[in-house]
N, C-alpha and C positions, 0 to 999 in steps of 0.2 A: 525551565520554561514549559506551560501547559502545550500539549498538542491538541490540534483542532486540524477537521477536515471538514471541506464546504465544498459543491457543486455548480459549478456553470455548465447545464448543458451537460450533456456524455465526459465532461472534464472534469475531475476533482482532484482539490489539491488539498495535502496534506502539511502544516506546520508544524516547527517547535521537535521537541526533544524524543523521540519513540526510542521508549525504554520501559521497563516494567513498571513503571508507577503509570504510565501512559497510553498503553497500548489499547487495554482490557475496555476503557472509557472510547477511544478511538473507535474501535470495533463494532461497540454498543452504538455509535454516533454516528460510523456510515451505513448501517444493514439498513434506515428506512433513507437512504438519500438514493442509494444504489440499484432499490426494487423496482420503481420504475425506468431503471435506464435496459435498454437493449444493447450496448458497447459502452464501457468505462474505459478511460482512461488516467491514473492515476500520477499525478506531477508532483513528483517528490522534491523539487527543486528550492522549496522552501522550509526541509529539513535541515534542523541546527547539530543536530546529535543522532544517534541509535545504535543499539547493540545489537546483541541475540534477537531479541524481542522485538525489536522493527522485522528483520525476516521473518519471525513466525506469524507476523501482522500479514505482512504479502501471502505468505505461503496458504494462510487463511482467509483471504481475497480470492487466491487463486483457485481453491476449493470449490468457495460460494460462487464462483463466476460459472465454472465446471459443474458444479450440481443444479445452477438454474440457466445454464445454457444461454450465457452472456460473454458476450469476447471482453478479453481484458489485456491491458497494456499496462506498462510503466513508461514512463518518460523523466529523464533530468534525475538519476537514482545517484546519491552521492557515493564519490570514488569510494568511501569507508564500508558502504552496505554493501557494494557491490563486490569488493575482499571478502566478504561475510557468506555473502552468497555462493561465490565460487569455492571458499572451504566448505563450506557442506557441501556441494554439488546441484542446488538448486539455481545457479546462474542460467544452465539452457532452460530453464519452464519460464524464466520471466521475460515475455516477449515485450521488446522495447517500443513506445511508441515516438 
């Protein structure tokens, strides 16, 4: 299943499968939804899938939020990313929204 991420407002939600066929397009597709917001929130709640490569997505949100000095959330992360997250130790930077 392709992944797609769309904006309502400071809320954006993310679909579908994030995985490495997925991600790289992902990333290329939120950087101009994302420039104009001052706070993101990101609603992972209509992810079907994700490996490695959905956390490196976040962790590269969390970057861009950090280097243009924009708060950033997760909100609805499924139980699977969220094991994912905690083996590598990146669970406390993802602040929940």
């Amino acid at each position: 299943m392709k992944a797609h991420v769309y904006c309502e407002g400071n809320q954006c939600f993310v679909t579908g499968n994030l995985d490495f066929s997925t991600v790289e397009t992902l990333w290329k597709e939120s950087l101009p939804l994302l420039a104009p917001l001052c706070e993101i929130t990101f609603d992972l709640s209509k992810v079907t899938s994700a490996n490695s490569a959905g956390i490196t997505l976040l962790i590269e949100w969390l970057k861009y939020a950090n280097r243009e000095k924009k708060a950033i959330s997760f909100a609805n992360i499924p139980a699977s990313m969220m094991s994912l997250a905690a083996i590598s130790g990146i669970d406390k930077f993802i602040a929940l929204g």
